[in-house]
C-alpha positions as CSV (number, residue, x, y, z in Angstrom):
1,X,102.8,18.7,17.0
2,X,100.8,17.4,19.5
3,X,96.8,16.6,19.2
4,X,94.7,17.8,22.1
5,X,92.9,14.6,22.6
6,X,89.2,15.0,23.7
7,X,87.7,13.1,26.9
8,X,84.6,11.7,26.7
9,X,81.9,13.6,28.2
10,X,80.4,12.0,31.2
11,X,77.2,10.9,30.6
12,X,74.4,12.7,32.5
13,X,71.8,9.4,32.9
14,X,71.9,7.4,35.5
15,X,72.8,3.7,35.9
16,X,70.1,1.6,37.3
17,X,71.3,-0.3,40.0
18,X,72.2,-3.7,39.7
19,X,69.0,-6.0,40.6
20,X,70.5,-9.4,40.8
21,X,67.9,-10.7,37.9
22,X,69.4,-11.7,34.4
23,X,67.8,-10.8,31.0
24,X,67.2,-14.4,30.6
25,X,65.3,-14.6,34.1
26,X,63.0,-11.5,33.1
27,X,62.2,-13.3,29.8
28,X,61.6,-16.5,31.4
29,X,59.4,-14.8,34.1
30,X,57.3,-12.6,31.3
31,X,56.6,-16.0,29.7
32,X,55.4,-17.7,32.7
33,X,53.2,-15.1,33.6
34,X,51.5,-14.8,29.8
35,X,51.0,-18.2,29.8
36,X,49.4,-18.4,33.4
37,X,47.2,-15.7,32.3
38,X,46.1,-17.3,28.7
39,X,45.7,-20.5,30.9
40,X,43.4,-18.6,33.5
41,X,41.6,-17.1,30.7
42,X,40.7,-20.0,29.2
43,X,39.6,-21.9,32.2
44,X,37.5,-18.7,33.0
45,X,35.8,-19.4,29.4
46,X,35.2,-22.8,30.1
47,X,33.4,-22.1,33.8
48,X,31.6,-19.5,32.4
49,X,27.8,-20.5,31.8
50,X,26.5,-21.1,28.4
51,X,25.0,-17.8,26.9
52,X,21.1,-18.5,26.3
53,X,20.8,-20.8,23.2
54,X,19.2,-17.7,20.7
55,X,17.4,-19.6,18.8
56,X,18.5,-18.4,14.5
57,X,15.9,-17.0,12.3
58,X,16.6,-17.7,8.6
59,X,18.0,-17.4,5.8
60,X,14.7,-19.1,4.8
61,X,11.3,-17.5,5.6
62,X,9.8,-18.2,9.6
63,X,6.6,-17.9,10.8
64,X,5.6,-14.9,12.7
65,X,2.4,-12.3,14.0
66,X,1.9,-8.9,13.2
67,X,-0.4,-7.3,15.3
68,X,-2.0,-4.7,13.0
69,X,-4.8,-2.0,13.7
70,X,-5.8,-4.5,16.3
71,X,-6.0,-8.1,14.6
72,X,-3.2,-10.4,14.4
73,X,-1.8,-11.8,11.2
74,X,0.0,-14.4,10.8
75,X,3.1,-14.4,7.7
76,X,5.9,-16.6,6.8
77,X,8.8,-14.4,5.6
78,X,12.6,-14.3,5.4
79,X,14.1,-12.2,8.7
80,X,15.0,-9.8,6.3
81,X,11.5,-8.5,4.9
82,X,11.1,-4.8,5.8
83,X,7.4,-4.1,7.6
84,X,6.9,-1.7,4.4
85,X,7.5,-5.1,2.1
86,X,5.5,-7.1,4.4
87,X,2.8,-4.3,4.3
88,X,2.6,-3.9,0.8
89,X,3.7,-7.6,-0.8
90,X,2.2,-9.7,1.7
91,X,-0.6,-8.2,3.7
92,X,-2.3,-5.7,0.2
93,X,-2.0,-3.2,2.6
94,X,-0.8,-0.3,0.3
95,X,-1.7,3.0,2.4
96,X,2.4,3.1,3.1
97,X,3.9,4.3,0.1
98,X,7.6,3.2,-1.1
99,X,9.1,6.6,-2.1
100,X,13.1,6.8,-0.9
101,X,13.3,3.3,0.9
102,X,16.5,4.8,2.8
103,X,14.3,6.4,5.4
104,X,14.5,10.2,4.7
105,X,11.1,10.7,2.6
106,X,8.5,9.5,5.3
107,X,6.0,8.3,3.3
108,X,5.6,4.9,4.5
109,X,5.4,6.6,7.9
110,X,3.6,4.3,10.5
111,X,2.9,4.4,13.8
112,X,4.7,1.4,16.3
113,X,3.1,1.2,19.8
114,X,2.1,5.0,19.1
115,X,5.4,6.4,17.4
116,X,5.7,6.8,14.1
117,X,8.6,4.9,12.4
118,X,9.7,4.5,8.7
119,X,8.7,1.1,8.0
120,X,11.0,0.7,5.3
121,X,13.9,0.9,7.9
122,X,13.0,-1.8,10.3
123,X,12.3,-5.3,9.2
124,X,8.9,-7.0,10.0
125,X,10.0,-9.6,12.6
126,X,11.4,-7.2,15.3
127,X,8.0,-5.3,15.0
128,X,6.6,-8.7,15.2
129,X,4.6,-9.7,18.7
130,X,7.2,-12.7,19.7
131,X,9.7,-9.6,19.6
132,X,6.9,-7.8,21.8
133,X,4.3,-6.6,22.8
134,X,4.4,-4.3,19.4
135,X,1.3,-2.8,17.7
136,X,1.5,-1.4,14.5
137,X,-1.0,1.3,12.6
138,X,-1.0,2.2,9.8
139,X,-3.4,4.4,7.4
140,X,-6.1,1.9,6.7
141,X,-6.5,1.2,10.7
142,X,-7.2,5.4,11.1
143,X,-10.6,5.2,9.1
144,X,-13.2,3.8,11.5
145,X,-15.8,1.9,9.5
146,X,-14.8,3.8,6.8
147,X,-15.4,7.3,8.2
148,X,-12.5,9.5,7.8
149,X,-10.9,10.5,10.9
150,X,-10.4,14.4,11.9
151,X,-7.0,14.8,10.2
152,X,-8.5,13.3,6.8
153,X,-10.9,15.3,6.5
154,X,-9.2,18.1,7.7
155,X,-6.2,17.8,5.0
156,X,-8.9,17.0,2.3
157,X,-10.7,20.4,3.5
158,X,-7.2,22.5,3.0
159,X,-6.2,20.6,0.1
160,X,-3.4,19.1,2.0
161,X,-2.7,16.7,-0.8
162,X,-1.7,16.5,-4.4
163,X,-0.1,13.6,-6.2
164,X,-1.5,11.6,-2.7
165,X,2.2,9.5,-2.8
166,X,3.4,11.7,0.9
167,X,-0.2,12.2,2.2
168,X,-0.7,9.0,4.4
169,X,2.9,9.3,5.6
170,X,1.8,13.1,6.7
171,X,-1.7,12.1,8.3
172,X,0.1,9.7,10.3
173,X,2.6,12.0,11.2
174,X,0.3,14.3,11.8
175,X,-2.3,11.5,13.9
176,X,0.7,10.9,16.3
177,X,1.6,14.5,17.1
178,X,-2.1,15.2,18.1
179,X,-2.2,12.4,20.3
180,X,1.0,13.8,22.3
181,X,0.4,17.6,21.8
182,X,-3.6,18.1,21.3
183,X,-2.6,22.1,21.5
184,X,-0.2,22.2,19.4
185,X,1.4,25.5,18.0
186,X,2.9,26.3,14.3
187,X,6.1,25.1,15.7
188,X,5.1,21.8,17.1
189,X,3.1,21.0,14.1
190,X,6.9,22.0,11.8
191,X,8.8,20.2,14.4
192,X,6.2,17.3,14.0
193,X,6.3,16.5,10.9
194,X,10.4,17.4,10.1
195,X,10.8,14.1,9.1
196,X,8.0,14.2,6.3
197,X,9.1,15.6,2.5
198,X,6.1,16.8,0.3
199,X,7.3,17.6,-3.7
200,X,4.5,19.1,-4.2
201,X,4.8,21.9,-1.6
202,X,1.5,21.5,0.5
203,X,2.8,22.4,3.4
204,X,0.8,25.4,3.8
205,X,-2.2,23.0,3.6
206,X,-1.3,20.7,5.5
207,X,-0.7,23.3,8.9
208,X,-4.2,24.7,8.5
209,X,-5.6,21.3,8.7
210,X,-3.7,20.5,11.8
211,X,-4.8,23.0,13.1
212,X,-8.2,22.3,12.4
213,X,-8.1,18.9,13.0
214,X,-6.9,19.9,16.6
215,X,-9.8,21.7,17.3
216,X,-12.4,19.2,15.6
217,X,-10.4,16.8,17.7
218,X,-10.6,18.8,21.0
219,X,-14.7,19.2,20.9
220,X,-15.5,15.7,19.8
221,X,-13.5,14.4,23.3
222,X,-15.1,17.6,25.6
223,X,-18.6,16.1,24.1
């Protein structure tokens, strides 16, 4: 009986044509040129300039100003003080209240060069002058001689406050959103203070003497 023996099929790729260079010459070639290029690389690092010497801050405490409601002070602290520690701790100045310290609650809300920040999340020395030309406010630099400014008195008018622990987080809130919209509407006054949280609920309160405040605000500059 005889077997029908099969032929192999022809295979449907194409040869490469023959280009004269051995796997050992490719290999050899690959390494040269790796090597040439580490080489290259590391006389570019070597003629490269010298990055600025940055002078390192800690771990120990530094010396530093914090221009504050317009007079300097001068603290030693470790780089990784927050401004609400160095606020509180260091300075006695207490208006900014330590609620969430994760920067969610707004109550240690204060104003940096005229925007309001959480100053439990940015540490003291980069709000501090030799990192700029940074002012800070904060709720004791808003009463003039002690008089209360038009958004206290306007949120102690409407009740705006209850356990007091959000209130100067809101009235600096509020204190920068007057100063960029002096008109401003129920939705720029909600957009405005969106990154405020009040447990008690004053929020009714706390509109109306926006509003109000706005107005009071709007006469005292017209004379």
């Amino acid at each position: 009986m005889k077997r029908n023996k099969t032929k192999p099929a022809k295979s449907k790729l194409k040869t490469m044509p023959d280009s004269g260079v051995s796997r050992r010459d490719f290999l050899r070639g690959a390494g040269v040129a790796v090597s040439g290029s580490l080489l290259a690389g590391g006389a570019l690092l070597e003629a490269a300039p010298p990055e600025a010497a940055n002078k390192v801050l800690g771990p120990g405490a530094v010396p530093f100003t914090l221009r504050i409601n317009g007079k300097p002070h001068t603290v030693k602290l470790e780089p990784r003080v927050t401004l609400l520690d160095a606020l509180r701790d260091h300075l006695d100045m207490t208006g900014a209240k330590r609620v969430c310290d994760r920067g969610t609650c707004g109550a240690c809300t204060v104003m940096l060069n005229g925007k309001v920040i959480y100053a439990c999340s940015i540490l003291a020395i980069e709000a501090s002058v030799e990192a700029g030309p940074n002012e800070i406010t904060t709720v004791e630099g808003l009463a003039a001689e002690g008089k209360l400014s038009p958004v206290m008195q306007a949120f102690v008018d409407h009740d705006a406050q209850q356990c007091g622990f959000c209130t100067p987080g809101f009235v600096m809130a509020s204190t920068a959103l007057l100063k960029h919209t002096p008109n401003p509407k129920l939705a720029d006054i909600e957009r405005g203070l969106g990154g405020n949280l009040c447990r008690c609920g004053t929020y009714h309160g706390q509109k109306a003497a926006l509003l109000q405040a706005a107005k009071a605000m709007k006469a005292a500059a017209s004379g």
